[in-house]
FIPA-863094 format. One line per 8 residues: number of its first residue (from 1); for each residue x negated, y negated, z negated of C-alpha. Coordinates in steps of 0.05 Angstrom, whole numbers, plus 32768, in hexadecimal, padded with zeros to 4 digits. Layout:
NUM> X Y Z; ...
END
This chain:
1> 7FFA 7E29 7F56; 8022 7E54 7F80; 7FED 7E97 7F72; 8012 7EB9 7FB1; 8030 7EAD 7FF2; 8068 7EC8 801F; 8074 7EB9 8064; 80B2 7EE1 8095
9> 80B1 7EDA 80D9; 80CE 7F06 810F; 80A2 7F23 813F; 809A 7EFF 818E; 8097 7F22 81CB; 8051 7EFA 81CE; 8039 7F1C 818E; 804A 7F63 81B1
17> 8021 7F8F 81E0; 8037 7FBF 821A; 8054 7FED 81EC; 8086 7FB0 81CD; 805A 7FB9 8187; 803B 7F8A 8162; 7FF4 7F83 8186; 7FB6 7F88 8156
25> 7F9F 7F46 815D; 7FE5 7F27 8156; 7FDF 7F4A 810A; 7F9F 7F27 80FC; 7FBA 7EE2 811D; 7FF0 7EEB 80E8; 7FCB 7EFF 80B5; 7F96 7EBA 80C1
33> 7FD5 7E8D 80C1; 7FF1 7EAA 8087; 7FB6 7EA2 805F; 7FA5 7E5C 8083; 7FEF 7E4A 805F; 7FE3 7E5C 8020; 7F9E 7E41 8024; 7FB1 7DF7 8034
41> 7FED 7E04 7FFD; 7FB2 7E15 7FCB; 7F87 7DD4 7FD6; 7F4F 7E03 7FF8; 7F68 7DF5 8046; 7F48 7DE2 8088; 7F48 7D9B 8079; 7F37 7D99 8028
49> 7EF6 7DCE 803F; 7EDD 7DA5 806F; 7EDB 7D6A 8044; 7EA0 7D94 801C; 7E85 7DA4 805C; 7E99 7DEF 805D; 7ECC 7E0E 8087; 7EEA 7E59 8075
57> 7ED2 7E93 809F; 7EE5 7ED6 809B; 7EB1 7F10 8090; 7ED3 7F55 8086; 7F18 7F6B 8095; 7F3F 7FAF 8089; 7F88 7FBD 80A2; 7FB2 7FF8 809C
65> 7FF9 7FFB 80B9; 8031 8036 80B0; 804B 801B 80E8; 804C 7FE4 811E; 8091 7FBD 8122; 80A9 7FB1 8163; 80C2 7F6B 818A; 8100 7F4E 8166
73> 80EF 7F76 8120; 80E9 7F41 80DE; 80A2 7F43 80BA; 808D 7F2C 8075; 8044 7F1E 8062; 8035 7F19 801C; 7FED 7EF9 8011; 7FB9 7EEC 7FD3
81> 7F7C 7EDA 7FBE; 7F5C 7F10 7F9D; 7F1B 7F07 7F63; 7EDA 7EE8 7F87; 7EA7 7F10 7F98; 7E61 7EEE 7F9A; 7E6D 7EBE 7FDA; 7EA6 7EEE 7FF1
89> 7EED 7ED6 7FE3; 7F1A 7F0A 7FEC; 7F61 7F07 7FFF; 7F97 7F41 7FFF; 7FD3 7F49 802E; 8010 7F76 8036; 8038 7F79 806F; 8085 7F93 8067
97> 80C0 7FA0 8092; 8108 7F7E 809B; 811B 7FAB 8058; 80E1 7F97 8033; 80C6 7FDA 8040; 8073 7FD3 8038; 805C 7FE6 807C; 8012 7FCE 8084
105> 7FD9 7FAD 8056; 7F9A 7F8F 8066; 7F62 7F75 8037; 7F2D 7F3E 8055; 7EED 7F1B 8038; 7EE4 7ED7 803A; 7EA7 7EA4 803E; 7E9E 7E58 8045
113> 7E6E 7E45 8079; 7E3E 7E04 8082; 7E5F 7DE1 80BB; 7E19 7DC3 80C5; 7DEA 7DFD 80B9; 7E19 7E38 80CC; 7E06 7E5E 8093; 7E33 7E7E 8054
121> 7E3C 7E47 801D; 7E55 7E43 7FD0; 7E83 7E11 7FB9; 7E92 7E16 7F6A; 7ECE 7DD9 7F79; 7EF1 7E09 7FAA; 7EEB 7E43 7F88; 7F0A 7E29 7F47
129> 7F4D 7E20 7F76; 7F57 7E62 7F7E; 7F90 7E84 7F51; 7F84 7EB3 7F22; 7FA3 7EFE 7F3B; 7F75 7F23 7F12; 7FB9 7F4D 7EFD; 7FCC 7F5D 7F46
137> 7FB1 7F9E 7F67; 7F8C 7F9E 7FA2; 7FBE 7FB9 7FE1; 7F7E 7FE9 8000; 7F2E 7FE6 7FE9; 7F06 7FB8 8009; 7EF3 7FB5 804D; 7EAB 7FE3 805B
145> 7E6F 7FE4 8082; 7E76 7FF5 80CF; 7E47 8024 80E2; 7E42 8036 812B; 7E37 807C 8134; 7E00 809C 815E; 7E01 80B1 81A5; 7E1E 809F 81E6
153> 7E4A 805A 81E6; 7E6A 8037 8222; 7E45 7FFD 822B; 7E5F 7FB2 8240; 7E4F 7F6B 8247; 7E7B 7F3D 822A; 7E7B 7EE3 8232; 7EAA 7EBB 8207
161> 7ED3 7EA1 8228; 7F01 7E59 8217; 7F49 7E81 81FC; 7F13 7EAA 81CB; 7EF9 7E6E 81A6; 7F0F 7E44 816A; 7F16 7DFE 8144; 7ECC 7E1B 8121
169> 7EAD 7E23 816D; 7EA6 7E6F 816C; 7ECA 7EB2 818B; 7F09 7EAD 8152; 7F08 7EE6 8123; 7F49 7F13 8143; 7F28 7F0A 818C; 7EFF 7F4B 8185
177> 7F3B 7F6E 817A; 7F4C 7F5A 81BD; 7F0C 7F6E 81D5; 7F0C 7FA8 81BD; 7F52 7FC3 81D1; 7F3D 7FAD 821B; 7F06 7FDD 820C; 7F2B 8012 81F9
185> 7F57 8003 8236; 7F9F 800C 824C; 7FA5 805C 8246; 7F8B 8058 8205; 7FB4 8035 81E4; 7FEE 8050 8212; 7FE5 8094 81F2; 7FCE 806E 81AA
193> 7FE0 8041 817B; 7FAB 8015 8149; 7FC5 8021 810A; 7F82 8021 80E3; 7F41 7FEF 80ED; 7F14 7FC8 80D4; 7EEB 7F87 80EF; 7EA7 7F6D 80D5
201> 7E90 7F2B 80E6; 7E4C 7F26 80E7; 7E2E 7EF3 810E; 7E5F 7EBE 8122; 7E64 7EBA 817E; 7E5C 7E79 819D; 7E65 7E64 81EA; 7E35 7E71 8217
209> 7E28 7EB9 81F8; 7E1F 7EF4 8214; 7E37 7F2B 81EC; 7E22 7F72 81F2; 7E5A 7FAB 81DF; 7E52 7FEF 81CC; 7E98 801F 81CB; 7E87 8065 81B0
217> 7ED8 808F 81A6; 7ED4 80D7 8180; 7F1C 80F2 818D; 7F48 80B0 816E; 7F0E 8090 8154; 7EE9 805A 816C; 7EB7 8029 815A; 7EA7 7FEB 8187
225> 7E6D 7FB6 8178; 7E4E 7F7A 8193; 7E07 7F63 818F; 7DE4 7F21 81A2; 7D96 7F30 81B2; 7D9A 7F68 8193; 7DB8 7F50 8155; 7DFE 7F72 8145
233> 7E2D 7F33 813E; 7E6C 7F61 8131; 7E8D 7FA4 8136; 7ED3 7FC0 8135; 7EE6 8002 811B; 7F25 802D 8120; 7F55 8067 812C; 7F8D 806D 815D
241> 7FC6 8095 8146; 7FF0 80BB 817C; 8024 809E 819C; 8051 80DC 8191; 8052 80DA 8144; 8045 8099 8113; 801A 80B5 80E4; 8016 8091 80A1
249> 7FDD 805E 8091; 7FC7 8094 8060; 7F94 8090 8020; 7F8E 8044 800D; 7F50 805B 7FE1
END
């Protein structure tokens, strides 16, 4: 049972932004197809899930980069199951640089969802398939609640539309990235770069939605959410770092 996976690739102009830097949701696409590897290498992919019905869905994610490699620059992504937590099935990354240099880590929760009843769903079989990395430390804590603060937000109205869905018929999990760097708009992240955030998934988005966003900043934070009659569905939280220094990712507490 191979208990970790590697995977080096060198970064596309199609995975960069305006700036020529990795683009936030291009992380998250690489983190999903890392972990979609090593998933199908474990006996717990796409196509052994839905056998039991059940495909994987993510819940909770938290990513924290030193710094955002540029077009051309070679990437490693280390990834592993960490110890299951209730229905949650965590799973660990870190990112590093063309000198093996650790330069970004991200910790996500996982859960297996009822194809049929679209609800969260235990599966002892596929759980027993997961390696044991009890002995391996966790990269950063796990990923917390988003809380959107109070006060004034800049309100939105946001449909699905065909690019945002996926193979499970909902808005895939790195789209509200995108949605919510178009939020923050061009001059934002001109003068800032996403070095810190978090995603929850709440409620999964299907076509024909209507999504209602809220975007309230405080200096470099930010925290952008999306509700579906009035029931949050998901929310983004995060900190651009200025442009004119990289600060480091800082406590991993």
């Amino acid at each position: 049972m191979q208990k970790s996976y590697i995977e080096t690739s060198e970064l596309r102009t199609c995975q960069c932004d305006l700036s020529g830097e990795w683009r936030p949701s291009a992380i998250l696409e690489t983190l999903q197809e890392t972990a979609t590897t090593h998933s199908n290498m474990l006996g717990v992919g796409r196509a052994d899930t839905l056998r039991a019905g059940l495909v994987w869905v993510l819940s909770r994610l938290r990513v924290e980069m030193k710094r955002l490699p540029v077009i051309g620059e070679s990437v490693s992504v280390e990834t592993w199951p960490t110890p299951q937590r209730h229905l949650f099935f965590p799973r660990a990354s870190v990112i590093r640089g063309p000198q093996g240099e650790e330069i970004g880590a991200a910790m996500s929760l996982w859960v297996l969802m009822d194809v049929e009843t679209r609800r969260i769903a235990g599966n002892a079989d596929i759980a027993a398939r997961m390696p044991d990395n009890t002995d391996r430390p966790m990269p950063l804590g796990m990923p917390a609640t988003i809380r959107m603060p109070e006060g004034g937000a800049e309100r939105s109205v946001i449909e699905p539309q065909y690019a945002d869905l996926d193979l499970n018929g909902h808005v895939n999990n790195t789209k509200y990235l995108d949605w919510c760097c178009n939020a923050l708009g061009i001059d934002a992240l001109r003068r800032g770069r996403l070095l810190r955030f978090g995603v929850s998934y709440e409620a999964e988005i299907r076509p024909g939605s209507r999504v209602e966003t809220s975007l309230a900043r405080r200096d470099g934070a930010f925290t952008f959410c999306g509700e579906l009659e009035g029931r949050r569905s998901f929310a983004v939280a995060g900190e651009l770092a200025p442009r004119n220094g990289c600060a480091d990712a800082g406590d991993r507490s």
